[in-house]
N, C-alpha and C positions, 0 to 999 in steps of 0.2 A: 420437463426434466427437473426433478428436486435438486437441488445443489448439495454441495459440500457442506459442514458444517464451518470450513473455511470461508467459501464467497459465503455463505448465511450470514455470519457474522459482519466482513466486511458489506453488504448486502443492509445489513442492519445500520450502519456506522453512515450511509448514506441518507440526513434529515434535511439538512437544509433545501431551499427551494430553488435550486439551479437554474442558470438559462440551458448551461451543457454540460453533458457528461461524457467523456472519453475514457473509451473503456480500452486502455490499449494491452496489448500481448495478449488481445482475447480468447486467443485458438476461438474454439467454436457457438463463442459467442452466450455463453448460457447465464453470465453475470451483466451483462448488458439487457438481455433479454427479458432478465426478471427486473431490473429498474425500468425497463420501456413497458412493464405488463401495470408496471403502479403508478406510471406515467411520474418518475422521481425528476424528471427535468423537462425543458420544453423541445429539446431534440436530446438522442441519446445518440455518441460516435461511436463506433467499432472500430478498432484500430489493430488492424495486425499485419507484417510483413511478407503473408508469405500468399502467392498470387490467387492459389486454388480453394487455399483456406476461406478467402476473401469474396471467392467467388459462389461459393457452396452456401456460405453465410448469405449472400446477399439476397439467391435465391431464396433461401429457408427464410428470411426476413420481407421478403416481398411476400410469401405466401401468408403467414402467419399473422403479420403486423401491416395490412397493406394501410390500414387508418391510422396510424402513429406515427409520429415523426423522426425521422431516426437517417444516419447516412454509416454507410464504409469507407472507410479508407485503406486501403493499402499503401504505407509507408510506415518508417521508422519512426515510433515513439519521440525521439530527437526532433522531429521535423514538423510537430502538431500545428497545422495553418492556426492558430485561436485569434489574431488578428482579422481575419474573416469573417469572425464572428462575434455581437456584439452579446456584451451581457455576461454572467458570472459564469465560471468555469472551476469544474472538480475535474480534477486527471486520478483516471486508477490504473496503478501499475502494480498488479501481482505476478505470481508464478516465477518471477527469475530475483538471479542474486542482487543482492545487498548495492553488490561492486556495480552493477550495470544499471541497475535504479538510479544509485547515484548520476554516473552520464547521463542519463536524461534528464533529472531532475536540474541539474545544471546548464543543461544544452536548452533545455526549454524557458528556464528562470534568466538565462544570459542574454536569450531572442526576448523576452517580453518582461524586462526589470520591473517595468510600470503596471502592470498589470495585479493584482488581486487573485492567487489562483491558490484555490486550496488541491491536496493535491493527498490520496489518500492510498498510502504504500504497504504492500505487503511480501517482504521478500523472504525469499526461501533460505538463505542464511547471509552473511555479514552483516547482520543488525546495527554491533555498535556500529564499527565503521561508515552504516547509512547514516545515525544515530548525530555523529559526530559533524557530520559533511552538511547536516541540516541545525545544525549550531553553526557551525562558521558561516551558513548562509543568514542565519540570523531569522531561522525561520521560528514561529511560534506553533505549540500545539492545542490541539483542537480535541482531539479525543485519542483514547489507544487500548487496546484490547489487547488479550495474549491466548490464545483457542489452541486446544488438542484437537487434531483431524488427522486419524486413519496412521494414529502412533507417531508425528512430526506434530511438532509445536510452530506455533505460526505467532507472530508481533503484526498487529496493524494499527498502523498510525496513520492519525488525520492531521495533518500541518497544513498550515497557511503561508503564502510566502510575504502576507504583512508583517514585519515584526511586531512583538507586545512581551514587555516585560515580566508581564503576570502571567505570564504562558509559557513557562522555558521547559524548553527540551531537555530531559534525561540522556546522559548518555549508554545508562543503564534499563531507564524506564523508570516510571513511578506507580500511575494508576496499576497498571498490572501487574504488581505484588499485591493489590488488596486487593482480599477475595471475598465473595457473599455467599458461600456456601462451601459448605463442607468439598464438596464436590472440586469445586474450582480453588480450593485450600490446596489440593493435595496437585492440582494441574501446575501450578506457580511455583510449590517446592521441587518437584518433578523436574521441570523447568530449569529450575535453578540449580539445581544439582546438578543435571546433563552440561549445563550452560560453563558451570567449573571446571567439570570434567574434561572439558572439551579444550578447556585454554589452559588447564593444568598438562596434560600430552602434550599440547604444541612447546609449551614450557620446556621442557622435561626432554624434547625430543631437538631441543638448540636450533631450530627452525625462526624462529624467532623472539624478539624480546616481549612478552606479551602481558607482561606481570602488574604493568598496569593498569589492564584487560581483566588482572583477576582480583586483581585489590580493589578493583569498583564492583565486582557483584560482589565482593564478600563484604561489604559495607551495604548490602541490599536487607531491611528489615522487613520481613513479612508479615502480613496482618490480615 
């Protein structure tokens, strides 16, 4: 199954040399799949909450992968055993918002303070707001991208939940204003123009005060 040009890139963002990867809200598993086909860690988890999903998966992964190392879990993102298991841990939470990433990013970081967990997010909207929630944790970043897929723009960040001062979080973003190609010039302005747009209406429509929402990208220089 060829992926999105979305898991691709988060897909890409996956280098270091893991003990675990938990690939949670996986629906049907096909970004786990392709980490356990290049063997990116020494077990890869599947994490999804819904029973039949879990189940369909596990079948499909017992036929395809019966020599790889790899488990299911059926449970909520919030609840990942990683005490269980010894050695370095990447958590990937795509496909849901901004708002719910947050909860688990906190549910998870409050169960295991001590722990080292880089943790690599890609949410389908509330950016800053995730943006912001991973500065009061005082997390550091690692790497971040910003990809056009199928006409929706996607932010994926890699954080650590070690702090390091040389590593601060944007609550705009930074690497993904600079672009290396024409191509991806025009995805960033694109971007950023929607990105305006979007908090200039909420403005405008007395929903909320969000102005200082749009006086930070408008201080966004691109390059």
């Amino acid at each position: 199954m060829k992926l999105s040009k979305r898991l691709q890139q988060i897909e890409h963002m996956v280098t270091a040399d893991y003990s675990h990867i938990w690939d949670c809200c996986c629906d049907h598993g096909f970004l786990g799949a392709a980490l356990l086909s290049r063997q990116a860690a020494n077990t890869v988890h599947f994490v999804d909450i819904v029973p039949q999903l879990m189940a369909e998966l596990n079948s499909k992964l017992c036929q395809h992968y019966p020599n790889s190392r790899w488990q299911t879990h059926c449970l909520d993102a919030a609840s990942l055993p990683l005490a269980d298991y010894e050695g370095t841990h990447l958590v990937i939470i795509a496909g849901v918002g901004g708002d719910l990433i947050i909860q688990f990013v906190k549910a998870i970081y409050q169960q295991y303070p001590r722990l080292n967990i880089e943790f690599l997010l890609c949410p389908v909207y509330h950016h800053f707001a995730l943006r912001r929630s991973l500065i009061e944790l005082e997390f550091s970043l690692q790497h971040e991208a910003l990809v056009e897929d199928n006409q929706r723009f996607y932010e994926i960040i890699l954080v650590s939940s070690a702090a390091d001062i040389t590593r601060k979080i944007s609550e705009v973003g930074d690497k993904i204003w600079h672009a290396k190609s024409v191509q991806q010039a025009e995805i960033t302005a694109n971007y950023l123009d929607n990105t305006l747009n979007h908090y200039q209406r909420i403005q405008q429509g007395n929903n909320a005060n969000v102005q200082h929402i749009i006086d930070a990208y408008r201080s966004v220089k691109l390059s």
